[in-house]
Biopython code that builds the backbone (N, CA, C, O; Angstrom):
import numpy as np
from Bio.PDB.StructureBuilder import StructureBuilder

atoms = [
    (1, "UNK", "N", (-7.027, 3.674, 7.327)),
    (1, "UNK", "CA", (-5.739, 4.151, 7.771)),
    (1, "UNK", "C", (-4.657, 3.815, 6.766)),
    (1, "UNK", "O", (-4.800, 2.900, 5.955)),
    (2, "UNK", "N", (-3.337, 4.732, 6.848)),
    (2, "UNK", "CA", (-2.459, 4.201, 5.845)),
    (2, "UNK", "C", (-1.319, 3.735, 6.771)),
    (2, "UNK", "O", (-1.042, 4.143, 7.899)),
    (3, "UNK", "N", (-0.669, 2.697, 5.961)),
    (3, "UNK", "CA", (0.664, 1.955, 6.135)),
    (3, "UNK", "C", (1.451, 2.645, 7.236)),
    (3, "UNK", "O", (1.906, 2.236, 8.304)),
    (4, "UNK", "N", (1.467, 4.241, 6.412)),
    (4, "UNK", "CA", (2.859, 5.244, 6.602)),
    (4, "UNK", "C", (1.977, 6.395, 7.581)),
    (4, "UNK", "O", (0.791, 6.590, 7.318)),
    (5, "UNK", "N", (2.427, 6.891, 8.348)),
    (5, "UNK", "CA", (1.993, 7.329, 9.300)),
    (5, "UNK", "C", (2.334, 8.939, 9.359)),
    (5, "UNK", "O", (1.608, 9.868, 9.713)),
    (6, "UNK", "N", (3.807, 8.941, 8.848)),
    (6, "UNK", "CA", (4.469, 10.242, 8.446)),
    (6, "UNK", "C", (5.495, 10.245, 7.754)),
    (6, "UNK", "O", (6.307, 9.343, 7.961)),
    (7, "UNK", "N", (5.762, 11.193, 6.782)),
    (7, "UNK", "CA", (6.950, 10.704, 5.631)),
    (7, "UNK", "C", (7.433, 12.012, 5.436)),
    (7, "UNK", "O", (7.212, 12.979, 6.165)),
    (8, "UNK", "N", (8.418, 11.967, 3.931)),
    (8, "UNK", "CA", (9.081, 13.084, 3.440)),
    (8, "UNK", "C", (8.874, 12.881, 2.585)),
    (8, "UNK", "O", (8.757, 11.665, 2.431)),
    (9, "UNK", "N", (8.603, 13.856, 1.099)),
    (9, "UNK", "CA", (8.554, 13.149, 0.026)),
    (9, "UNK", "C", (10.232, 13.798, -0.761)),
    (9, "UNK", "O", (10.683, 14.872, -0.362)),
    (10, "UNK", "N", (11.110, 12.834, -2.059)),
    (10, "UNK", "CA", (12.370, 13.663, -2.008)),
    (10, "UNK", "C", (12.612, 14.195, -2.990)),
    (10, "UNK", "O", (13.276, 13.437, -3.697)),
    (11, "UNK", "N", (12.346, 15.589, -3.680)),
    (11, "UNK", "CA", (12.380, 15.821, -5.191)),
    (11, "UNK", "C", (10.862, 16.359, -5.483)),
    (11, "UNK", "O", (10.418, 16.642, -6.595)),
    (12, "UNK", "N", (10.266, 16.425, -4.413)),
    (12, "UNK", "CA", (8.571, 16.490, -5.119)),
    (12, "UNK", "C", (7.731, 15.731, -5.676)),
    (12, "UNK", "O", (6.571, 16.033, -5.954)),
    (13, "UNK", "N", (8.521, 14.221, -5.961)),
    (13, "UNK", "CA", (7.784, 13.107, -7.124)),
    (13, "UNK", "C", (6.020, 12.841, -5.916)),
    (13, "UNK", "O", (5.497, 13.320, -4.910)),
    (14, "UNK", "N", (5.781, 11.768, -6.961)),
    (14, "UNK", "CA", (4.671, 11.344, -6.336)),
    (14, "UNK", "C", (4.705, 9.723, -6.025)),
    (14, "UNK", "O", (3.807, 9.170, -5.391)),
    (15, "UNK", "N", (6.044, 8.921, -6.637)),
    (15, "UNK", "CA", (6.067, 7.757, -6.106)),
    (15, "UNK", "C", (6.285, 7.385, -5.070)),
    (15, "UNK", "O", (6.839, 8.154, -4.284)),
    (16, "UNK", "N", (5.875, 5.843, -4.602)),
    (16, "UNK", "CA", (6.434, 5.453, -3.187)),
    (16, "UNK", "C", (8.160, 5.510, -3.629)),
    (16, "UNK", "O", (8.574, 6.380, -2.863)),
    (17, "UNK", "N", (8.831, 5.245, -4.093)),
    (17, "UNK", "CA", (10.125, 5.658, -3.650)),
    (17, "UNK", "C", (11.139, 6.609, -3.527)),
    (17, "UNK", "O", (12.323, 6.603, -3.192)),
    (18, "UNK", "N", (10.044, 7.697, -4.022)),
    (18, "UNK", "CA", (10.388, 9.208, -3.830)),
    (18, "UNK", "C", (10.019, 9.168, -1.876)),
    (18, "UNK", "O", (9.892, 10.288, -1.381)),
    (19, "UNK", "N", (9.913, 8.296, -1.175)),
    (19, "UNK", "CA", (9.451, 8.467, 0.174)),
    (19, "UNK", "C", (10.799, 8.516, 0.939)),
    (19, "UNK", "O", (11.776, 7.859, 0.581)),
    (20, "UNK", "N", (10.788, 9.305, 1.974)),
    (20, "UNK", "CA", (12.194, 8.688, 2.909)),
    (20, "UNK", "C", (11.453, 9.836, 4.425)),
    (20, "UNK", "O", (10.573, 10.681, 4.590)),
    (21, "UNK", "N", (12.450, 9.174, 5.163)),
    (21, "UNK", "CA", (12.190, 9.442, 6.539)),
    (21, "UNK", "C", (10.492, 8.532, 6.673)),
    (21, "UNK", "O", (9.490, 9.226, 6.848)),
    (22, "UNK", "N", (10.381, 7.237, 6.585)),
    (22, "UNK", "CA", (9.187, 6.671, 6.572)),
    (22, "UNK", "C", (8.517, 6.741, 8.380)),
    (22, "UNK", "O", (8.942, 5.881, 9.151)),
    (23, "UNK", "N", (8.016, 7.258, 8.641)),
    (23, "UNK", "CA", (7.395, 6.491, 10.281)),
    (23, "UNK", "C", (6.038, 5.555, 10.168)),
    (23, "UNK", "O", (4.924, 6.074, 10.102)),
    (24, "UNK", "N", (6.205, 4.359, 10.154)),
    (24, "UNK", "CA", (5.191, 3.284, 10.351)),
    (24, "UNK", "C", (4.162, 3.270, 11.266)),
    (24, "UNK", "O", (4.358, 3.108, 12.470)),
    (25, "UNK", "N", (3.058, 3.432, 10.760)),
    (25, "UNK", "CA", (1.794, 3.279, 11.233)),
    (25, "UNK", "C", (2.028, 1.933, 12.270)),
    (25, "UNK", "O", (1.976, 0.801, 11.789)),
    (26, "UNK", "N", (2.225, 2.091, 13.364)),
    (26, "UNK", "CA", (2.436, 0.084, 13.633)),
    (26, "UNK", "C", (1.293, -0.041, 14.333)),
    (26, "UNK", "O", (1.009, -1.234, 14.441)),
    (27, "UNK", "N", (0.508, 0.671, 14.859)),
    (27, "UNK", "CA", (-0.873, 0.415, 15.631)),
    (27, "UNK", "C", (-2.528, 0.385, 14.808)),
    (27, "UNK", "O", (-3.689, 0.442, 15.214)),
    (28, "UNK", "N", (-1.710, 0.238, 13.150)),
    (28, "UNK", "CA", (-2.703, -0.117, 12.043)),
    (28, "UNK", "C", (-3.454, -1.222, 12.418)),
    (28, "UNK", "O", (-4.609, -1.074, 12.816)),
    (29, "UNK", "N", (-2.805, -2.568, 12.318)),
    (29, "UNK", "CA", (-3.732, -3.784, 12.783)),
    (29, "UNK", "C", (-4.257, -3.355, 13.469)),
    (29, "UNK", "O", (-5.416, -3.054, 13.181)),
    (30, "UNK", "N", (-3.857, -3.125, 14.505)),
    (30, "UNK", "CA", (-5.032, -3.332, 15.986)),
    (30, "UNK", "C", (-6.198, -2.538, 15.961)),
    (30, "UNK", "O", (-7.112, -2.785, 16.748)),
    (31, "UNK", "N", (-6.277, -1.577, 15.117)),
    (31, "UNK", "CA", (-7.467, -0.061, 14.807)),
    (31, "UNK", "C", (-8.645, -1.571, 13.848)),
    (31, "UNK", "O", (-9.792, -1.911, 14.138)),
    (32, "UNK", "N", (-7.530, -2.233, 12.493)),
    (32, "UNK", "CA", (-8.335, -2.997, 11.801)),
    (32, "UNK", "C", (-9.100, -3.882, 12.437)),
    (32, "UNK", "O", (-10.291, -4.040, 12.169)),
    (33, "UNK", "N", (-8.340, -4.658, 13.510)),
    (33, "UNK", "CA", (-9.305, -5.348, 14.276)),
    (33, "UNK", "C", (-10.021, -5.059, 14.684)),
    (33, "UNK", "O", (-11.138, -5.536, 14.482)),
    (34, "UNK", "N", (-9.776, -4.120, 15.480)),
    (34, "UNK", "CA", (-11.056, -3.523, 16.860)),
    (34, "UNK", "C", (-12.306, -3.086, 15.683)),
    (34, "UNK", "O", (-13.433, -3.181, 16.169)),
    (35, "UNK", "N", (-12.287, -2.813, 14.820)),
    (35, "UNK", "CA", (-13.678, -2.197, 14.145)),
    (35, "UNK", "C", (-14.038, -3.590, 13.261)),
    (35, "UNK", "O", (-14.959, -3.556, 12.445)),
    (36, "UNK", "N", (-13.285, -4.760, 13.470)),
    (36, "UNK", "CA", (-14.076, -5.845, 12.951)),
    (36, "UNK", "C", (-14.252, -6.188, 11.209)),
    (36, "UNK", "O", (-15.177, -6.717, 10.592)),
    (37, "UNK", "N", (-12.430, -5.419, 10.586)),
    (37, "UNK", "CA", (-12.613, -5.185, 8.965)),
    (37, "UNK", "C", (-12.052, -6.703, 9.033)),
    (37, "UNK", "O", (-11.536, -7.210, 10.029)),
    (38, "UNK", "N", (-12.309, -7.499, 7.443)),
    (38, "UNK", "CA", (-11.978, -8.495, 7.580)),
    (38, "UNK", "C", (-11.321, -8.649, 6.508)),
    (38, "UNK", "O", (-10.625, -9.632, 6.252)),
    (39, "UNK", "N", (-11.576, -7.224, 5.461)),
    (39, "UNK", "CA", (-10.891, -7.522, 3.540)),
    (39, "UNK", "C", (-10.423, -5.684, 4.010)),
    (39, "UNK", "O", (-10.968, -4.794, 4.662)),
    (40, "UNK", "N", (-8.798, -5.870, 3.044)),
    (40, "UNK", "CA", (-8.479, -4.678, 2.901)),
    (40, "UNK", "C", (-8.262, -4.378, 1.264)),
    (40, "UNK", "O", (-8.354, -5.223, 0.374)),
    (41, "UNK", "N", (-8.057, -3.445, 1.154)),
    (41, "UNK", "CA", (-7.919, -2.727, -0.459)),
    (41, "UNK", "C", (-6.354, -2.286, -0.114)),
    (41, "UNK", "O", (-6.027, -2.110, 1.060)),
    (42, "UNK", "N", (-5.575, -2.147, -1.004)),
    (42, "UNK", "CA", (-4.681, -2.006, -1.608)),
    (42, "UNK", "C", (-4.297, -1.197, -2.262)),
    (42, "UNK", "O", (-4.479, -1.801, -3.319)),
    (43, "UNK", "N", (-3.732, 0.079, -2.679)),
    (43, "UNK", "CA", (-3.664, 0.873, -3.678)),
    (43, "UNK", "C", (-2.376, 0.578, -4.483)),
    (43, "UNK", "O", (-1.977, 1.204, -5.464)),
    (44, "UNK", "N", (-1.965, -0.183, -4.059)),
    (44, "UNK", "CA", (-0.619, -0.408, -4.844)),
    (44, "UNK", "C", (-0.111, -1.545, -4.319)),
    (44, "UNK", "O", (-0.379, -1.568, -3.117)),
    (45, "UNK", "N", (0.752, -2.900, -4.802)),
    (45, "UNK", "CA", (1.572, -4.067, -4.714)),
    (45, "UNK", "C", (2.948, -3.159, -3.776)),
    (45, "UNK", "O", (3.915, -3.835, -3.427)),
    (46, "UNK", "N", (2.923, -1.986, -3.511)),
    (46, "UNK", "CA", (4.434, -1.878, -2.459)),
    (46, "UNK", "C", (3.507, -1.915, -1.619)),
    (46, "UNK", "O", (3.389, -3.002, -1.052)),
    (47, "UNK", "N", (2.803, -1.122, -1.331)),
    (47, "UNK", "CA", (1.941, -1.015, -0.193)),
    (47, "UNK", "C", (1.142, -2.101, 0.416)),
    (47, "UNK", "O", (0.534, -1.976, 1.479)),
    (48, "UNK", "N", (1.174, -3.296, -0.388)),
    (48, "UNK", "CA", (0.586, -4.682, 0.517)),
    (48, "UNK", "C", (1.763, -5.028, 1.043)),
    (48, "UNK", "O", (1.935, -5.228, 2.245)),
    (49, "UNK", "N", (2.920, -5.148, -0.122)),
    (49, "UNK", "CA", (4.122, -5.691, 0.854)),
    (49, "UNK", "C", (4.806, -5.113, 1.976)),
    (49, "UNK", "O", (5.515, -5.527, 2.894)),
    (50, "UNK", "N", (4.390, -4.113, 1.621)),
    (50, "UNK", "CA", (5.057, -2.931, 3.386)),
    (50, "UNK", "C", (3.628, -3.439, 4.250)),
    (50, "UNK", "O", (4.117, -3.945, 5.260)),
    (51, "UNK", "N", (2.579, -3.525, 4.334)),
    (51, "UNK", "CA", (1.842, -3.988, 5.259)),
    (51, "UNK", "C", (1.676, -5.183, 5.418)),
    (51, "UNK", "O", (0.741, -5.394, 6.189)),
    (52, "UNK", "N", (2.360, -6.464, 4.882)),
    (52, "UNK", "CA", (2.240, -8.148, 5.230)),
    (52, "UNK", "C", (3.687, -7.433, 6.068)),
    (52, "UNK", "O", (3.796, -7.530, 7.291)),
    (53, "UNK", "N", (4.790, -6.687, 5.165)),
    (53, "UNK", "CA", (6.218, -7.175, 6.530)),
    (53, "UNK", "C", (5.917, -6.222, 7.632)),
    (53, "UNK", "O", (6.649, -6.339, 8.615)),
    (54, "UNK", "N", (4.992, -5.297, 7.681)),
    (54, "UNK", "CA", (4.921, -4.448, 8.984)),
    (54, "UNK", "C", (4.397, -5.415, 10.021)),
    (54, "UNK", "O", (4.817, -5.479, 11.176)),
    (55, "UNK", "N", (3.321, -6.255, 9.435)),
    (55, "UNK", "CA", (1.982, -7.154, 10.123)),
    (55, "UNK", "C", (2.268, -8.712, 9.682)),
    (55, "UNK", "O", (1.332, -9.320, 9.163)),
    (56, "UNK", "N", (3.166, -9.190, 9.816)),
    (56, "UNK", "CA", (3.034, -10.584, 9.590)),
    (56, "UNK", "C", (1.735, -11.723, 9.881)),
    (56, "UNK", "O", (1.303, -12.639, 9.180)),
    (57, "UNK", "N", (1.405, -11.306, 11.007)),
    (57, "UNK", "CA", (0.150, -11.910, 11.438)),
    (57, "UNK", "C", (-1.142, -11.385, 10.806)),
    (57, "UNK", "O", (-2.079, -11.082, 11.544)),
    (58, "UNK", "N", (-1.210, -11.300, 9.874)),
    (58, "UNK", "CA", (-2.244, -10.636, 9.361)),
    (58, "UNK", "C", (-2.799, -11.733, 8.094)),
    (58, "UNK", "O", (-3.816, -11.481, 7.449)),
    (59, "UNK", "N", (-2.223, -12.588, 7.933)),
    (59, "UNK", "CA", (-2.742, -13.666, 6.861)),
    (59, "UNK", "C", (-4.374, -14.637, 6.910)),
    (59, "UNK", "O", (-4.916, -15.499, 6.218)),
    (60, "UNK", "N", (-4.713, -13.789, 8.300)),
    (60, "UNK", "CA", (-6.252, -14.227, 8.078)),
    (60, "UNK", "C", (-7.046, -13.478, 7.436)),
    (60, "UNK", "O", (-8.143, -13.904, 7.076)),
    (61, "UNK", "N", (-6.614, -12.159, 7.160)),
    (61, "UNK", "CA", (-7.494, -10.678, 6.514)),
    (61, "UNK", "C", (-7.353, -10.663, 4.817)),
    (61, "UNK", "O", (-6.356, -10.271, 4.210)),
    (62, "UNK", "N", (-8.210, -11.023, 4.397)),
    (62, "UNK", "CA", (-8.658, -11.040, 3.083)),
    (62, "UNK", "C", (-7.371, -9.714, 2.437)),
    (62, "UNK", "O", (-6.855, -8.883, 3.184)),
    (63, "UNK", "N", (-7.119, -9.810, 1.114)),
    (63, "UNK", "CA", (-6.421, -8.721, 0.968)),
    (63, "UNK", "C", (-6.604, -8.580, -1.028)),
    (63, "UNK", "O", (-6.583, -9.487, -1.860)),
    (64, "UNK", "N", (-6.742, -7.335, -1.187)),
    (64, "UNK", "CA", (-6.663, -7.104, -2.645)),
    (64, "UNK", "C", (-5.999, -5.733, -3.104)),
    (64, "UNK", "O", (-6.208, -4.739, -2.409)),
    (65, "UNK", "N", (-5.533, -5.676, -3.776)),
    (65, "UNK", "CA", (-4.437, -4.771, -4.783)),
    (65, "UNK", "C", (-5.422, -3.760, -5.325)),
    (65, "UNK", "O", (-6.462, -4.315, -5.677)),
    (66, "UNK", "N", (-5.422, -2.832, -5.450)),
    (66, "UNK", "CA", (-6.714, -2.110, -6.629)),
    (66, "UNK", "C", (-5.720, -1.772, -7.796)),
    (66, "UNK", "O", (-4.496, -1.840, -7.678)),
    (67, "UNK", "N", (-6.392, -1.396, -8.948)),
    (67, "UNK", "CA", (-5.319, -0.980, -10.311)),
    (67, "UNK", "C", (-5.579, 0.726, -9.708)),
    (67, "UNK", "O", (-6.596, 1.355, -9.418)),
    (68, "UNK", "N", (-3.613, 1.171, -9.703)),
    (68, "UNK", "CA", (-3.714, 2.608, -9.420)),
    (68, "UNK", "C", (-4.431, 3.885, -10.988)),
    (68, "UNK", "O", (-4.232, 3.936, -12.202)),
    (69, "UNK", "N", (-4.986, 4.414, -10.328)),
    (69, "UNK", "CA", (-4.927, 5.558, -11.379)),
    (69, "UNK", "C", (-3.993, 6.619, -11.901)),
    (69, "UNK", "O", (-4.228, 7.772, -12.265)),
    (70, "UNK", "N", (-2.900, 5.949, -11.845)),
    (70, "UNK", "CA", (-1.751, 6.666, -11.862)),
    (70, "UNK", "C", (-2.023, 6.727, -13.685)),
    (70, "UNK", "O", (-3.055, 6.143, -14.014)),
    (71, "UNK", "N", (-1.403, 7.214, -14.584)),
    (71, "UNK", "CA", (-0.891, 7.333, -15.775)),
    (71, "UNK", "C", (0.621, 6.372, -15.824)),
    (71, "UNK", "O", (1.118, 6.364, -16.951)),
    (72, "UNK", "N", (0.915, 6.072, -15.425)),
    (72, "UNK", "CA", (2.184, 4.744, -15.466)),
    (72, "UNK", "C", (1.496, 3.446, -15.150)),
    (72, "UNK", "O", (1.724, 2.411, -15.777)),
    (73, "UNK", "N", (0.403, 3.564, -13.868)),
    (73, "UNK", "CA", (-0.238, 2.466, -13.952)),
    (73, "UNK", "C", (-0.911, 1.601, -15.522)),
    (73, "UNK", "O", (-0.564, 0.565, -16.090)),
    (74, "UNK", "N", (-2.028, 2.649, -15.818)),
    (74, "UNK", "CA", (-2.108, 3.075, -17.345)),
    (74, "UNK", "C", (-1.711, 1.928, -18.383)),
    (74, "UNK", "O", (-2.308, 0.993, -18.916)),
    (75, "UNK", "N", (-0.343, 2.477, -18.413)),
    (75, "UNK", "CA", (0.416, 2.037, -19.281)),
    (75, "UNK", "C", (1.274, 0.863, -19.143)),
    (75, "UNK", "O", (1.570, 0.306, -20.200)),
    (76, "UNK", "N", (1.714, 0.394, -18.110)),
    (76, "UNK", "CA", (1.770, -0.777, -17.637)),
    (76, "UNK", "C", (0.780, -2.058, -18.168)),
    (76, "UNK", "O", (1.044, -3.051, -18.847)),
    (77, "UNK", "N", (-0.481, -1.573, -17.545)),
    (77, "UNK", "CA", (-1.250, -2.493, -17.816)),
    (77, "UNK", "C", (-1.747, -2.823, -19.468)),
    (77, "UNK", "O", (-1.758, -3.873, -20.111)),
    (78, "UNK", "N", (-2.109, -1.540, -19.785)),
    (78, "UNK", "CA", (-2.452, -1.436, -21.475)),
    (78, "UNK", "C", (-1.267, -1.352, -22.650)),
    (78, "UNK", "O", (-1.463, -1.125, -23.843)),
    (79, "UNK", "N", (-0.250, -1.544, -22.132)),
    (79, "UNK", "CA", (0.667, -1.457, -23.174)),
    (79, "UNK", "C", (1.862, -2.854, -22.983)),
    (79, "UNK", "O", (2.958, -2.879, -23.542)),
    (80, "UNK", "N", (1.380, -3.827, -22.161)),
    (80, "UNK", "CA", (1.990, -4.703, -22.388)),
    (80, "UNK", "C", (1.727, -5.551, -23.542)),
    (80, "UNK", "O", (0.592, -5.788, -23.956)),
    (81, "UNK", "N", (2.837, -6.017, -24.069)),
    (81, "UNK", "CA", (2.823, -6.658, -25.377)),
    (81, "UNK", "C", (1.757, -7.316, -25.469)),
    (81, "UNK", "O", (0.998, -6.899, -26.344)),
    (82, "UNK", "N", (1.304, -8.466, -24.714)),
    (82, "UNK", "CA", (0.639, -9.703, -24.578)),
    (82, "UNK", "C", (-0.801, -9.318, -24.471)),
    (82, "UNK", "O", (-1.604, -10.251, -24.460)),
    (83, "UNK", "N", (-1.288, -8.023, -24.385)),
    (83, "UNK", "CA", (-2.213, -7.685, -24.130)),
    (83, "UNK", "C", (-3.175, -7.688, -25.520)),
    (83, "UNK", "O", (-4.347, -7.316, -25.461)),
]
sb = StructureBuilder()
sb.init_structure("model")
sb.init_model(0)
sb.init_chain("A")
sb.init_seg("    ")
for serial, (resi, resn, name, xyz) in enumerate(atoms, 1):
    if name == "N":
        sb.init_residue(resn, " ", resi, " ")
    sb.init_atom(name, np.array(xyz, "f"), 0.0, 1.0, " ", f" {name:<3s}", serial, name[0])
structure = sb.get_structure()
C-alpha cells in the first residue's frame, strides 16, 4: 500500500513536491499488521518520513529506504564529490 491514498500532481512533474491536495492513507498500519509484515521498503527518505509522522507507533517495524531510479537519484548518489 502507499502512504498517499489520493493526490494531485501540480505542473505535471513527477516529484513528491509537485504533490498537493494529499489524502492520507491512515488505515495503512492496520492493513500492515493484520497480514503480519514486519520490514517495509521505502522508495524514497520523504516517504519514510511521511509514514513515521502519519504512524508514530510504528518503531517496532523494521524499515529501509531503497535507492530511487529516478535520474536525479543517479546523480546524487554518483556525482557526489567524496565519491
Amino acid at each position: 500500500g502507499d502512504v498517499i491514498r489520493a493526490c494531485r500532481r501540480k505542473g505535471g512533474g513527477a516529484s513528491d513536491s509537485d504533490l498537493q491536495d494529499i489524502e492520507w492513507n491512515i488505515g495503512l498500519l492496520e492493513e500492515i499488521r493484520s497480514h503480519g509484515i514486519k520490514k517495509l521498503y521505502f522508495t524514497s527518505k520523504r516517504v519514510e518520513r511521511w509514514f513515521n509522522r502519519l504512524f508514530p507507533e510504528s518503531g517496532d517495524l523494521k524499515k529501509m529506504t531503497l535507492i530511487s531510479p529516478s535520474a536525479q537519484s543517479f546523480r546524487a548518489l554518483y556525482h557526489d564529490p567524496g565519491y
